[in-house]
C-alpha positions, 0 to 999 in steps of 0.5 A, spaced: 460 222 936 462 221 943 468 215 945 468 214 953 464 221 954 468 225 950 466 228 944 471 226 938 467 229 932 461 233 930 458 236 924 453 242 923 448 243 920 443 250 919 436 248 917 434 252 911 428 254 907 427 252 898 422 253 894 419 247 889 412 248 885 411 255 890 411 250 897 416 250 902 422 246 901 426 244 908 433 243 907 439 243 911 446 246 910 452 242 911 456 246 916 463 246 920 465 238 920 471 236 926 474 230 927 480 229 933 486 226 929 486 220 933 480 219 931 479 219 923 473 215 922 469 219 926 468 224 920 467 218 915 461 216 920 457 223 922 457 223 913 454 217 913 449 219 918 448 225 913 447 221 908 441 217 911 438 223 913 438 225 906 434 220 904 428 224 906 431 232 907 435 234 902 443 237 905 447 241 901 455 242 902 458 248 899 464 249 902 467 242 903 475 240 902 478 237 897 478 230 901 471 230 903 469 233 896 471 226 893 467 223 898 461 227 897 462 224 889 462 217 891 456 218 895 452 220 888 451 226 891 449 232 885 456 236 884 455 242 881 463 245 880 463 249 873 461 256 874 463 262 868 464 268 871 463 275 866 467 281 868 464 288 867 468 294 867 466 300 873 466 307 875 472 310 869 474 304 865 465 302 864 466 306 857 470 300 855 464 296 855 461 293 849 454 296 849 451 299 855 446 296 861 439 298 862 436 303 866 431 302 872 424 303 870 421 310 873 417 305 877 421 303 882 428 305 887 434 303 888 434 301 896 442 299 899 438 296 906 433 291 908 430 296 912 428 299 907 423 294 904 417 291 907 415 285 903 418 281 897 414 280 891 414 273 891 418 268 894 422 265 889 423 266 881 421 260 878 415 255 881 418 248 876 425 248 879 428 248 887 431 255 889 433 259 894 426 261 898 427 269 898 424 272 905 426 279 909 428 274 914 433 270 910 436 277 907 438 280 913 440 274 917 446 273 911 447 280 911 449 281 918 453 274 918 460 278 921 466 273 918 464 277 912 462 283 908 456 283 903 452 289 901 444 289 898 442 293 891 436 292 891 429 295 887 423 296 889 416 298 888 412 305 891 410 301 897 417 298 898 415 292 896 422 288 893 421 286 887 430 285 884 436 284 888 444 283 887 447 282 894 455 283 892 462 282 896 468 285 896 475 281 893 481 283 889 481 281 881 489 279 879 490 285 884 484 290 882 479 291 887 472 288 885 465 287 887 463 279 886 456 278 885 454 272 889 447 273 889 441 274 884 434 274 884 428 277 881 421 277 880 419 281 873 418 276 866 425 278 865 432 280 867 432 287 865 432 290 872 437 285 875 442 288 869 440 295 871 442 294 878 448 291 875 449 298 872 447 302 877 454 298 881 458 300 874 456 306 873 456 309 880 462 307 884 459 311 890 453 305 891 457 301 895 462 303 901 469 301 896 470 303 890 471 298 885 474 297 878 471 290 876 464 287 878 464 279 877 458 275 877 459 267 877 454 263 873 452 256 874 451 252 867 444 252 867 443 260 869 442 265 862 441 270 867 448 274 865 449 271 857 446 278 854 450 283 858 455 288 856 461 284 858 468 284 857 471 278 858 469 271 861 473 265 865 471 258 867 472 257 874 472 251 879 467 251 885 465 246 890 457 245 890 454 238 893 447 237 893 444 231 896 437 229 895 432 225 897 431 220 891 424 223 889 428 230 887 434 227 884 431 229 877 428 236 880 432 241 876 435 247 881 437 254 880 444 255 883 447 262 886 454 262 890 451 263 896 449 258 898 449 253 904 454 256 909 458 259 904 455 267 905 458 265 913 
C-alpha cells in the first residue's frame, strides 16, 4: 500500500504446494503483515485484497495476532484453534509408559538427513483430502529456515526412498527439555512406522542433538494418528490455524500438521 510514493503497509506471502485427488494444489502462505501506525487501515485493505485473491487460490495464515485472529473470523475463513497434545516419557523416565512403541521393520533405516534420501514414496498421504504435498525440495527448504532449529527422523527403504518421517523442534515443558512433533507424514496403510520413529526418539536420547525428558505431538481434532500410542498424558491447547478457501474446497476435508504456513520460519 503506497501514500505519495511512500510504502505505508505490505503483506507476504510464500507460494506453496498442497495435494487434492493426487494433483497439485497451489496455495499461498500468509506471512509477515505491517502497517505504519498513522496509517491503521492499510492492513484492513492488504486483508481484503487477501481475501479476494482467495476466492481462487487458497491463502493460509498460521501465525496471526489476536486482532487479525478476529478479523480472519469475520472473514469466514476455516479456523482450526483446538489442538491435543500427547506427552510421552524419553531416554530413563520411558519406562513410564503404558505399553511400548513398535520397532522399525528390518525393511527400512533410520535417516537424521535430507541428504541422505533420494525420492519420496509418493507425495501425499491420502488423495481424498488437502495436505501438505511432500517433496525433498519443500523438506530441505524448512529445515534450513535459520530462525529456528528442526531436526528429520526419518525411515527409508534399501534404495533411499523415503517412506515416514517426523521433523521435531526443541522447547522447554514446564521447565523440562523437550522435542515437539511438528510434522508428520507417512505412506505405509498404517501408523505403525511413525510410532516407530517416535520410539526411536524416546528410547535413544543420542538420536538428536540435545537430550530431552518429553517428546510432545500435537494433534488437530480430525488426526487419529497418535490416539493408540503408549502416552502418559494428554492436554487441550490453543493454536491459531486460518484457512481461506475458494468457495469450490470449502466442504474439502484437510489434514492439518503444526507446521504449516510460515509457522516452521
Amino acid at each position: 500500500m503506497y501514500s505519495e510514493n511512500r510504502i505505508v503497509g505490505y503483506g507476504g506471502a510464500i507460494p506453496a504446494g498442497y495435494a487434492l485427488h493426487g494433483q497439485h494444489l497451489p496455495v499461498l502462505l500468509a506471512t509477515t503483515l505491517e502497517v505504519a501506525p498513522e496509517y491503521p487501515k492499510a492492513g484492513l485493505s492488504i486483508l481484503l485484497k487477501m481475501r479476494a485473491l482467495a476466492e481462487e487460490i487458497p491463502v493460509f495464515h498460521t501465525t496471526p495476532s489476536p486482532k487479525l485472529q478476529h478479523t480472519l473470523e469475520k472473514m469466514e475463513s476455516l479456523a482450526e484453534t483446538r489442538v491435543r497434545c500427547h506427552f510421552y516419557p524419553c531416554g530413563g523416565l520411558s519406562w513410564l509408559q503404558r505399553r511400548r512403541w513398535p520397532s522399525l521393520d528390518s525393511s527400512v533405516r533410520l535417516v537424521s538427513s535430507v541428504d541422505e534420501v533420494l525420492a519420496v514414496a509418493r507425495p501425499f498421504q491420502k488423495a481424498d483430502r488437502i495436505e501438505k504435498w511432500r517433496s525433498l525440495e519443500s523438506l530441505r527448504w524448512y529445515l534450513a529456515t535459520p530462525t529456528r532449529e528442526q531436526y528429520l527422523i526419518a525411515a527409508v527403504d534399501a534404495s533411499d526412498t523415503l517412506h515416514s518421517f517426523l521433523v521435531v523442534k526443541p522447547r522447554l515443558v514446564r521447565g523440562l527439555p523437550a522435542w515437539d512433533v511438528i510434522d508428520a507424514f507417512t505412506t505405509r496403510d498404517d501408523y505403525s512406522e511413525l510410532h516407530a520413529l517416535a520410539g526411536c526418539i524416546t528410547s535413544d536420547p543420542t538420536l538428536l542433538p540435545q537430550k530431552a525428558q518429553l517428546l510432545t505431538v500435537s494433534a488437530f481434532p480430525d488426526d487419529s494418528t497418535w490416539d493408540a500410542t503408549p502416552g502418559t498424558l494428554t492436554r487441550e491447547q490453543h493454536v491459531c490455524h486460518h484457512f481461506m478457501m475458494p468457495e469450490s474446497l470449502r466442504g474439502t476435508p484437510k489434514h492439518t500438521v503444526m507446521a504449516e504456513g510460515d509457522l516452521v520460519l
